[in-house]
Every structure is written in C-alpha cells, then in structure tokens.
C-alpha positions as CSV (number, residue, x, y, z in Angstrom):
1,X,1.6,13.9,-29.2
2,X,2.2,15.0,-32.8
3,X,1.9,18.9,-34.2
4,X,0.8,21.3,-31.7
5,X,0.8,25.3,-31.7
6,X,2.8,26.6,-28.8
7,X,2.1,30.4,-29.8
8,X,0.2,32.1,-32.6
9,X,-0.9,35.4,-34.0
10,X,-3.5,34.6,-37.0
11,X,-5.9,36.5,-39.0
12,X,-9.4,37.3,-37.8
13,X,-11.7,33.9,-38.0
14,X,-8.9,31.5,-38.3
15,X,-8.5,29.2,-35.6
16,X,-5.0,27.3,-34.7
17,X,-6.6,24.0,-35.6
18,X,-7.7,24.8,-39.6
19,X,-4.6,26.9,-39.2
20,X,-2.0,24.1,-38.3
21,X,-3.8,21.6,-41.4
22,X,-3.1,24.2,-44.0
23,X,0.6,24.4,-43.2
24,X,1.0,21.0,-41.8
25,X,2.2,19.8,-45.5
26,X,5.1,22.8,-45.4
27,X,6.2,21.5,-42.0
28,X,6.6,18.0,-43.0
29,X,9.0,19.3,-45.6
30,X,11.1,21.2,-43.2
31,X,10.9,18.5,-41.1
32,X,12.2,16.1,-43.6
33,X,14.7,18.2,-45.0
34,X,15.7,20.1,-41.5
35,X,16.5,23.6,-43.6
36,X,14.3,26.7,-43.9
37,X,12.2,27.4,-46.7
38,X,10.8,30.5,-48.7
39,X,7.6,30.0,-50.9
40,X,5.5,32.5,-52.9
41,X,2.0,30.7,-54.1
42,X,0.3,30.5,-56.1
43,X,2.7,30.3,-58.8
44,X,2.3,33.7,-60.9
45,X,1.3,33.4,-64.6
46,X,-2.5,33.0,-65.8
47,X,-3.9,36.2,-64.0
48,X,-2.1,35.5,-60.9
49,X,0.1,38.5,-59.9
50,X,2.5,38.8,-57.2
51,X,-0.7,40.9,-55.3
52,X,-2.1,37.5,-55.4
53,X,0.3,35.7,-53.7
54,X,1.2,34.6,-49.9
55,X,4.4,34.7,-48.9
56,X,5.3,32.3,-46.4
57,X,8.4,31.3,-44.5
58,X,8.9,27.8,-42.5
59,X,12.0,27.5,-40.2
60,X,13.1,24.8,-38.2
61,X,14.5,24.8,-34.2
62,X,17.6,22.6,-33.9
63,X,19.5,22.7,-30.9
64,X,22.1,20.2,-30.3
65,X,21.0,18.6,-33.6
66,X,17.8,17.9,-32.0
67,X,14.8,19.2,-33.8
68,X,12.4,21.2,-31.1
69,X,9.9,22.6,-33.5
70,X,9.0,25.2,-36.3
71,X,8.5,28.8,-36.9
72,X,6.0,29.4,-39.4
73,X,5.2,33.0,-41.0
74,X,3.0,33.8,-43.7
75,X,1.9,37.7,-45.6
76,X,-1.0,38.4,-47.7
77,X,0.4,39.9,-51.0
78,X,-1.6,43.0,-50.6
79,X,0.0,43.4,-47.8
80,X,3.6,42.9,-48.6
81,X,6.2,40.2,-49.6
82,X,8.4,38.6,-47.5
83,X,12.0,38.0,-48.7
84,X,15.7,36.1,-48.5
85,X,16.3,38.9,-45.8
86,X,13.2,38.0,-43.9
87,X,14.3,34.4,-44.5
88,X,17.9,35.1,-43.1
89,X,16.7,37.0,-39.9
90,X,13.9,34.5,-39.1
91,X,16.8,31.4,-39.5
92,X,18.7,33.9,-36.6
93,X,15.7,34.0,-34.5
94,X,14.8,30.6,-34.5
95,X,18.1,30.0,-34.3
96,X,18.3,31.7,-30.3
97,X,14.6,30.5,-29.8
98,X,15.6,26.6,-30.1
99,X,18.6,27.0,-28.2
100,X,16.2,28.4,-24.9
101,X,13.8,25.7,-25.5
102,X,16.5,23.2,-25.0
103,X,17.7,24.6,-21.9
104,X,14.2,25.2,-20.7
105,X,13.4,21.2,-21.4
106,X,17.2,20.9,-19.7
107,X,15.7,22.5,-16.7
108,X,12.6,20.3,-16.6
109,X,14.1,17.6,-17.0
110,X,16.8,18.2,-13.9
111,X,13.4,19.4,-11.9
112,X,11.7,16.0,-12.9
113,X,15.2,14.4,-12.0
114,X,15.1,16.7,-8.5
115,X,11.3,15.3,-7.9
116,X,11.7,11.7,-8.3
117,X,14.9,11.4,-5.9
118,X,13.0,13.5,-3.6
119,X,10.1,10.9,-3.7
120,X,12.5,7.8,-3.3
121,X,14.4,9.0,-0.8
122,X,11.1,9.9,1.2
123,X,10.4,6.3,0.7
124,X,13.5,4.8,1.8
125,X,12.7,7.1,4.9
126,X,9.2,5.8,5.0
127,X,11.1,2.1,4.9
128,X,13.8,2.7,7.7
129,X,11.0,4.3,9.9
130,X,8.6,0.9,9.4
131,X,12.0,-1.2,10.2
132,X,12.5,1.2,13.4
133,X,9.4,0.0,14.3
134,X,9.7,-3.8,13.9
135,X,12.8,-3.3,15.6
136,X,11.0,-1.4,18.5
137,X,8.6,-4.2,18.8
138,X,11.2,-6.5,18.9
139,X,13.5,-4.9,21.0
140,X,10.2,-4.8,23.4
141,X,9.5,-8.1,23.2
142,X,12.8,-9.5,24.1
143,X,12.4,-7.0,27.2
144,X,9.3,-7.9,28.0
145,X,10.8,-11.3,28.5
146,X,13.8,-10.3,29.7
147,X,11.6,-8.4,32.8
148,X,9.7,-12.4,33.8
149,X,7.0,-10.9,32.6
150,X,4.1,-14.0,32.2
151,X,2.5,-14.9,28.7
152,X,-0.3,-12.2,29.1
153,X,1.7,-9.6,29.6
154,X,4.0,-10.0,26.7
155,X,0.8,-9.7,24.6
156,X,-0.1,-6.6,26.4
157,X,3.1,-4.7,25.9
158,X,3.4,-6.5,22.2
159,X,-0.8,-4.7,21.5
160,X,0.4,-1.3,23.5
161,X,3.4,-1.0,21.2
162,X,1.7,-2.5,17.9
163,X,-1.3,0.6,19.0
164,X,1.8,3.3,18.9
165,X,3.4,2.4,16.1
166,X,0.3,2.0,14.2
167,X,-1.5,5.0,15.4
168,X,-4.3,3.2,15.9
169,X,-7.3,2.6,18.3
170,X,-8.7,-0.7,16.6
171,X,-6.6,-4.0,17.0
172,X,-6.9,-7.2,18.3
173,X,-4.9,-10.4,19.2
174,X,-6.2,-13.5,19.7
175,X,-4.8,-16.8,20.4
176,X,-6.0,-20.1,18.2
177,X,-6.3,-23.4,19.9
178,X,-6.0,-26.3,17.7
179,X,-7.9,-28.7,20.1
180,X,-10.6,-26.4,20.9
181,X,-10.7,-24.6,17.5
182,X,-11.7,-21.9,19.3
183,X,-9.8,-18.0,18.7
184,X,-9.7,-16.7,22.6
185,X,-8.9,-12.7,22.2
186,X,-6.0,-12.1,24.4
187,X,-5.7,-8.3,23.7
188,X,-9.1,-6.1,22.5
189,X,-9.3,-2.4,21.4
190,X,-11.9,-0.9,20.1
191,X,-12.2,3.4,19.2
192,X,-9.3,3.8,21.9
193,X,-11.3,1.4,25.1
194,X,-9.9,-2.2,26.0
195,X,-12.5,-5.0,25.4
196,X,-13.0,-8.3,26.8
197,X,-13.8,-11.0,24.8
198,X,-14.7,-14.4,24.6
199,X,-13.2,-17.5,22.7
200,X,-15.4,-18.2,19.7
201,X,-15.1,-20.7,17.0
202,X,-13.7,-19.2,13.3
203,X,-16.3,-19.1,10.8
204,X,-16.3,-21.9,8.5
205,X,-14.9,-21.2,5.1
206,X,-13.9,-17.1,6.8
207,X,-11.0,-15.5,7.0
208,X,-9.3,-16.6,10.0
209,X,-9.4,-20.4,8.5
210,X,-7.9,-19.1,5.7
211,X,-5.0,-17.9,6.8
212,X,-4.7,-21.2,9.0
213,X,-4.8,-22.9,5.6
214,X,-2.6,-20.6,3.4
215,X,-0.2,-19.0,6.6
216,X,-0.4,-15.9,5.1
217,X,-1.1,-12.4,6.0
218,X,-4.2,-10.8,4.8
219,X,-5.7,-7.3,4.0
220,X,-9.6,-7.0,4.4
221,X,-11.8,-4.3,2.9
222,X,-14.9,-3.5,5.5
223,X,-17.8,-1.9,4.2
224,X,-20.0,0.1,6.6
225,X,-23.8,0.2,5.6
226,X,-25.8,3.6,7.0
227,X,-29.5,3.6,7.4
228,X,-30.7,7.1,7.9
C-alpha cells in the first residue's frame, strides 16, 4: 500500500503525514540505492552555518536481501549534529531491527498458513459429514425396502431422516402426476407438526414447472412481509 509510518517520535505540530512527504524523496534514494545515507542541508556558504543545518540519517532494513523498510532520523542544528558514528550505529540497529521484522512476517505468515489448513480441513469435515448423511439416507432407504415396507412408508422414513439430517421442521414431498398434472404431497411438515395436504395443480409458469422443464434443483429466497 506504498509508504507508511510504523513508529515515530516527531517535533511538536508535525504530523506523520506532512512528515513522511518531506522525507519521502530521501527514502526513494535509499530505496533505489539500498545503502544508508548521511546529509547535512542546507548546504553551508551564503550565511548558512552549520547552526543552520539538519542533520539527517536514512537507513534501509534488508533481511535476506529483502528490503522491509527505513529508519529515518533527523537533528535540528541548534541542537546538535549527527555524524559517521551515528551513521555506523544506526546501520547496526537497523541492521537487528530488519532481521525481527522478517521473522515476525515469518511467523505471520506460518499463522496465516496454520489458519487456512485449519479452515479446509473443517471443510473437508463439513463435506464427509454431508456424504455421511446421503449415505444414511441411502442406507435407510435400501432398508426401508429391504423391511416390505409399502411406497408410503419409504416416503415417511425418507422425510423423518431428510428432517434429522437437515435439522429442520419445514419440508415437504410431494409426488407429480403427469396425467393429472397435479403435485399430491405425500409427506408435510410444517414448525415441527405433520400436515395433510391436498393434490393441487403447479402454478403456470412457477417453480415446480420449472424444474419439470430444466430437471434441476433449485434454491428459493422467501420473503416474509409484517404488518404491525
């Protein structure tokens, strides 16, 4: 996301923004050249003393030849003058300072790793537990007819076991015959109580013709309207 201050210490009515502009253009050159710098500006001559100047030191964080950020420094000349010393012990600093924030990102990045295998192996869970259930529908099926159990009682174990795996008190199967075109619900549940219903025709155009046309599965959004 470009330049950004992780820490800073500045003088009273700066703000890290204004801050980072001024000294953007001495970054870019340790950036481009990847080595530290010393600078002392204005240049002296024409009135301008070495009082007058600011002293200001930009080193660069490599780790593993991978460049991680900056250390920037600057010092009023009334104040003082930073030197090749403070230039030397700065480059050892920053030196120790890039090699933590690589294994810090190291360390992020193996928790990110950690996370993600975490999520797909709770999905691959999530998949053998829906196949666990097709197979327990199955599996009840097969006994259902296995046990000379008649047609409406296959539908009745199939809607019992479809209700427990789903965990759900709303479902409904219903049979379609072609030479009627009538849908006759064979198995009702509504809010957890069984239901009888009666054959009605499928609404021109709806749904259920639909998925006669297309044979394929749907998912339907249903809005509920409240008047209070």
């Amino acid at each position: 996301d470009g330049l950004q201050i992780g820490g800073s210490l500045l003088r009273r009515g700066e703000d890290d923004g204004t801050h980072l502009r001024q000294v953007e253009p001495l970054i870019a050159e340790a950036r481009r050249t990847r080595s530290a710098a010393l600078r002392h500006e204005p240049a002296l001559g024409r009135g301008v003393e070495a009082i007058d100047q600011r002293s200001s030191l930009v080193v660069p964080l490599i780790a593993q030849r991978e460049l991680v950020g900056f250390i920037y420094a600057d010092l009023e000349g009334l104040f003082g003058r930073l030197h090749d010393g403070d230039l030397q012990l700065l480059g050892m600093l920053a030196a120790q300072a890039a090699l933590t924030l690589a294994n810090v990102r190291a360390a992020e990045g193996l928790e990110r790793k950690v996370e993600q295998r975490t999520v797909e192996l709770a999905a691959s869970k999530s998949q053998a537990e829906q196949r666990a259930a097709e197979l327990t529908i199955i599996s009840s099926i097969q006994q259902g007819i296995a046990g000379s159990l008649d047609f409406q009682g296959i539908v009745d174990l199939v809607g019992d076991k479809l209700r427990e795996v789903m965990h759900t008190e709303d479902i409904g199967i219903s049979w379609y015959d072609p030479q009627t075109r009538l849908a006759n619900p064979l198995y009702v549940y509504e809010h957890g109580k069984r239901l009888v219903g009666r054959p009605h025709a499928l609404r021109p155009g709806g749904p259920g013709e639909r998925m006669l046309a297309t044979r394929l599965a749907r998912v339907a959004g249903i809005s509920v309207a409240l008047a209070v």
